[in-house]
N, C-alpha and C positions, 0 to 999 in steps of 0.2 A: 777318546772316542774316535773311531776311523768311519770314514766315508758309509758303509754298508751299515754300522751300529745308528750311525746318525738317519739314515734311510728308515730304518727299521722302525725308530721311535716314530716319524716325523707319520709311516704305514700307520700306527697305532692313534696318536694322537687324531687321524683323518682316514678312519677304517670304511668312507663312502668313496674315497678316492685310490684308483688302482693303482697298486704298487707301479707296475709300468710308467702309468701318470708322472705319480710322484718321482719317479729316475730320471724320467726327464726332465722334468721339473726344478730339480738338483743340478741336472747338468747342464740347461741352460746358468742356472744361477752362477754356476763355477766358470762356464766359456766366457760370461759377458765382465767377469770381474778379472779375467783374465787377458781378455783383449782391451779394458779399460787400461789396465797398468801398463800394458803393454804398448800402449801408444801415449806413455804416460801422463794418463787421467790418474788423481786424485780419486778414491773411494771413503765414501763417508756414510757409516749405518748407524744412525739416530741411535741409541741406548746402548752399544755395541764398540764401535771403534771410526776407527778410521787409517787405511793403508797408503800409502805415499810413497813414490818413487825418489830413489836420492841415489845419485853418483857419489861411487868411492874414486876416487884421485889416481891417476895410476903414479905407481911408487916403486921402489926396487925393495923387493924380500932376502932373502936365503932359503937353497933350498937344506931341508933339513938330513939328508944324506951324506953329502959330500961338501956342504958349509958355502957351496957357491953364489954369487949374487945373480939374482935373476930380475925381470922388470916385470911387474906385475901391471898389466893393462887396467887402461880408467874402463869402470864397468857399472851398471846398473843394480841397485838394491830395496827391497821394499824395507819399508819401517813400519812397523804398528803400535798406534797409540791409545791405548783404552780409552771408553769415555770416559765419563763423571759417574754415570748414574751406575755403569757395569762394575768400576772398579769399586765403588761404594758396597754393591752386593755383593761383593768376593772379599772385601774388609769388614765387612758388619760389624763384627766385634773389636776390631781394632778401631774404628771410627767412631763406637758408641762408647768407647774408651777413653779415646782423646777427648769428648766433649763432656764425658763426666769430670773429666781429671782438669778442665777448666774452668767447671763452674764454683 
């Protein structure tokens, strides 16, 4: 799903609320989880996830052309980690699985 699909449903789902409304609406949402990380804040949405800033190490690579070694700078990375209740809904059957297959 990209940005404009997601707009679309979210139009439908709240057809009293003006498309314009809702863009904004989206693009506050993405500016504020964007300067959160960015001053790296922690992001935590209840039934959804949770995003977290973590440093890679800087380290020496190769570069894949010419086999040379190059030093790759310590740098910033998000990580995301499903919740409980999300990644349950996306396993359904794999999880009503495992507990039939235990009892």
């Amino acid at each position: 799903m990209v940005r404009s699909e997601l707009l679309q449903k979210l139009c439908n789902l709240h057809p009293n609320i003006l498309r314009r409304d809702m863009e904004k609406i989206l693009e506050i949402i993405f500016h504020e989880i964007t300067v959160a990380l960015s001053e790296g804040k922690n992001i935590e949405i209840r039934g959804f996830g949770m995003y977290k800033i973590i440093k890679r190490k800087a380290r020496i690579g190769r570069n894949p052309k010419n086999l040379e070694l190059v030093q790759i700078p310590e740098k910033k990375a998000i990580r995301w980690k499903t919740s409980k209740i999300f990644f349950n809904r996306l396993n359904k059957n794999f999880t009503e699985n495992k507990i039939s297959d235990t009892l």
